[in-house]
N, C-alpha and C positions, 0 to 999 in steps of 0.2 A: 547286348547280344553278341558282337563282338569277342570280349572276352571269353564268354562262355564258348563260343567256338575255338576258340586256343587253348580256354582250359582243358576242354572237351579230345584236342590233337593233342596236349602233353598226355595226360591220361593215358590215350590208345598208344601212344609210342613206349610208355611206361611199363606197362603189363603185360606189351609182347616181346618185352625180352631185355636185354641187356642194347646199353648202346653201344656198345662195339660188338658185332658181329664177326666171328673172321669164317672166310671159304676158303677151305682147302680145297681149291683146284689149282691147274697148272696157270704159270705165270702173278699169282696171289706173293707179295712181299714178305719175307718170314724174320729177310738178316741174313748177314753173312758168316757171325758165329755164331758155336753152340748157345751162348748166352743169350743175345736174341732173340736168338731162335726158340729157345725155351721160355723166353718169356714172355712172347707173343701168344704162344700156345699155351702157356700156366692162364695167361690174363684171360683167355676165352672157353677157360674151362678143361682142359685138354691134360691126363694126366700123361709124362712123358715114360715111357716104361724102358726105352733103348734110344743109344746115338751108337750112330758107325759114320767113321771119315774114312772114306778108300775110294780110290778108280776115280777121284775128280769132284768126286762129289759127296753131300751132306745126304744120310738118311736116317731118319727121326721116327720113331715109334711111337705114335702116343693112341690113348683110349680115351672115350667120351662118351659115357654111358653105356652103350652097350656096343659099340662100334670100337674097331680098331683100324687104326688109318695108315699106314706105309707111306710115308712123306719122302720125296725126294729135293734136294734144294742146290742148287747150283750155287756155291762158294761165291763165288768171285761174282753175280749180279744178286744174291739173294732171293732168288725169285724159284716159287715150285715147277719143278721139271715133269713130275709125276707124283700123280695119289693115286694106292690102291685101298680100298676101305672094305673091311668084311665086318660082320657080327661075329660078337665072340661070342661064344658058348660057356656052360658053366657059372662056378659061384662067381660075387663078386672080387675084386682085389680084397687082399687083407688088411688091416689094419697096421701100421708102423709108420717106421721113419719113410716120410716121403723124399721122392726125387729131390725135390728143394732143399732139403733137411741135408741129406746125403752130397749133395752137389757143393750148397753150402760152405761145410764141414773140411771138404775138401780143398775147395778152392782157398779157404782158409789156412789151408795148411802147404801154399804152394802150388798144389798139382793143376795141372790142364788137363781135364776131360777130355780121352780122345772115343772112347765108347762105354755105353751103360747100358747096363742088361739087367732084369729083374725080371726073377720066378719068382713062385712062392715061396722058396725056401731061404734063397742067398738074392741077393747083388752082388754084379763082378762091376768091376770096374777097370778100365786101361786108360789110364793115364802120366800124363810125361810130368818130371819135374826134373830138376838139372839136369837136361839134355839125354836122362834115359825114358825108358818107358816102364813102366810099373803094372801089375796086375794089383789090384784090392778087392777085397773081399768084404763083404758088408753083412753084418746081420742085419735082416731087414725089421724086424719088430722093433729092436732096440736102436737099431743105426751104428752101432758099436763094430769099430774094424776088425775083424777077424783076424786078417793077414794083409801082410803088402811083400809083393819078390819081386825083384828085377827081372824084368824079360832079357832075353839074347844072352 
């Protein structure tokens, strides 16, 4: 009888969901960098669609299912400052090279992600490598660089 009760709790913990759960509310752990931070939210389902680093702090763009979530995360504790979360409207994302793929790709070649932004049409990217900053441009179906120009 016993076991069937344990069997009976692994079961219901099984079916409702994934075991790690993450909440994005304020004060929830993300990381103190991009990396991290994106793969805390890759691991709980969360597709990243933008990073921006300015004014002190980390803001992360990501979508999950039909929500879109404005993440804010304080650098230097890791910890969420702010969420604002809406519905998005419209079709789903397209198909292509994902965040990961793109991130990847990059970081393989050097560069440190300082923000990512994806429409439907392009990924831009700004990121630093030998001590400049660079703008990239991403086809997003194929993942294929378009362009890279030195900023300033």
């Amino acid at each position: 009888m016993k076991n069937k009760a344990v069997y009976l709790a692994l079961s219901a913990a099984l079916v409702s969901g994934s075991a790690y759960a993450l909440d994005l509310v304020p004060g929830t752990q993300l990381g103190t960098g991009l990396a991290a931070i994106s793969g805390e939210l890759s691991e709980s389902g969360f597709e990243i669609t933008r990073y921006d680093r300015n004014a002190g702090m980390i803001e992360v763009y990501a979508v999950k299912g039909d929500v879109r979530h404005e993440v804010h995360i304080d650098p230097a504790t890791g910890k969420i400052t702010r969420v604002e979360s809406t519905t998005r409207r419209g079709p789903s994302p397209l198909p292509g090279a994902s965040e990961e793929q793109v991130r990847a790709m990059l970081a393989d070649q050097g560069y440190e992600i300082m923000t990512f932004e994806r429409e439907r049409r392009k990924i831009e990217v700004y990121a630093k490598k030998d001590g400049r900053l660079w703008e990239i441009k991403v086809h997003p179906g194929t993942g294929e660089v378009l362009s890279v120009e030195a900023e300033g």
